[in-house]
C-alpha positions as CSV (number, residue, x, y, z in Angstrom):
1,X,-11.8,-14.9,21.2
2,X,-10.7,-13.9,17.6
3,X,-6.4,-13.4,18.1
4,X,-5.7,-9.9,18.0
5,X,-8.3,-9.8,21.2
6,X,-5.5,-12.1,22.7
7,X,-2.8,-9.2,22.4
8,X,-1.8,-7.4,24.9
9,X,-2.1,-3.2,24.3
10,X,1.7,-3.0,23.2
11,X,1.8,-5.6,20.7
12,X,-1.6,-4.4,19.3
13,X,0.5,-1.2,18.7
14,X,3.7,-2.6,17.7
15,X,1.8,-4.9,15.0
16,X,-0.1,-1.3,14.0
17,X,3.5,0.2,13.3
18,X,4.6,-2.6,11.5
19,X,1.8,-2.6,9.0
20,X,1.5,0.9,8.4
21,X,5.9,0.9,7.6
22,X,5.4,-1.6,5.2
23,X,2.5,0.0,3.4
24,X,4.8,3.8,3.7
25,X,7.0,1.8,2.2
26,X,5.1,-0.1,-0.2
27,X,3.5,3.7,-1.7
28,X,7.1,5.7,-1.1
29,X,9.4,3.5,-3.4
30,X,6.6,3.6,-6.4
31,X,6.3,7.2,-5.8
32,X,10.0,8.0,-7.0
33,X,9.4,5.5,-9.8
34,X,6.8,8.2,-10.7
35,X,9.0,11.0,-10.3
36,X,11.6,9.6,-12.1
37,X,9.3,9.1,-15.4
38,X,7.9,12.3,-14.8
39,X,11.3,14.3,-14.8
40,X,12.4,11.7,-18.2
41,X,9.4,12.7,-19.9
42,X,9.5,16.4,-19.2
43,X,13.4,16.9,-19.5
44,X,14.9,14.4,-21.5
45,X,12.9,15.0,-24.7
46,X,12.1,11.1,-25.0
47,X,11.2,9.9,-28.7
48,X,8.3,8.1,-28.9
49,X,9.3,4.5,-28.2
50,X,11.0,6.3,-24.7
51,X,7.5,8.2,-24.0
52,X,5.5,4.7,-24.3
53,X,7.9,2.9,-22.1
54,X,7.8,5.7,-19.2
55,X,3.6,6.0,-19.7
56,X,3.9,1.9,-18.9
57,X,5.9,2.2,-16.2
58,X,3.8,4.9,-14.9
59,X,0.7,3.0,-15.4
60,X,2.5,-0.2,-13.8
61,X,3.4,2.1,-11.1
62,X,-0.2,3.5,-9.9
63,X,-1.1,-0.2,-10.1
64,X,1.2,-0.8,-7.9
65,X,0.0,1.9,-5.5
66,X,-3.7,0.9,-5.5
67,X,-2.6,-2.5,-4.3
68,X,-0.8,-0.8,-1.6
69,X,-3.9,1.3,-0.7
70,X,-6.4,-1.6,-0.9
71,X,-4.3,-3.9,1.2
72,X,-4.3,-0.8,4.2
73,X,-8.3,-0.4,3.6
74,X,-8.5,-4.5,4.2
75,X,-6.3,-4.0,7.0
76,X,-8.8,-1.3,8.5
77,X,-12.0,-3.3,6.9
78,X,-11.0,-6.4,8.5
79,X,-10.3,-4.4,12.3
80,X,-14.1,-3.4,11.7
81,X,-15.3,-6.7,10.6
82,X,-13.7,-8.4,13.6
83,X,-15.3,-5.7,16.0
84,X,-18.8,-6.0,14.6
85,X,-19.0,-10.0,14.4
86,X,-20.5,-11.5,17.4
87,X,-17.7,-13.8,19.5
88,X,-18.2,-17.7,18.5
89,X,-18.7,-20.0,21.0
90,X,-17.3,-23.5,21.3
């Protein structure tokens, strides 16, 4: 038996929570990151050197974001791999 078959229902669920706070978390912060650029670059009438640093942090930002996203998809990918293997025997 693989370990999460090992866990009772309730830690199952409190492991659940735990990932999906840190990944809320993990998309949350860079979104304000994103705000923040976006309100510099529409209101503080950046020069140029000013609009490529906020398009880099924005950039750097969405990177950030994706690696959130893909490490929830493996989190779901790798619930669905685990229920699809066959068990292994000793």
């Amino acid at each position: 038996m693989s370990e999460p078959e090992l866990l009772d229902p309730e830690e199952k669920l409190r492991q659940l929570k735990l990932g999906i706070r840190e990944v809320a978390h993990d998309i949350s912060n860079p979104l304000g990151v994103l705000r923040m650029a976006a309100y510099y670059l529409q209101n503080g009438k950046p020069d140029k050197a000013k609009q490529d640093h906020y398009l880099g942090v924005i950039t750097e930002t969405v990177e950030k974001i994706e690696k959130s996203l893909q490490k929830l998809r493996s989190m779901t990918d790798k619930g669905a791999a685990e229920k699809q293997a066959p068990e292994k025997t000793a």
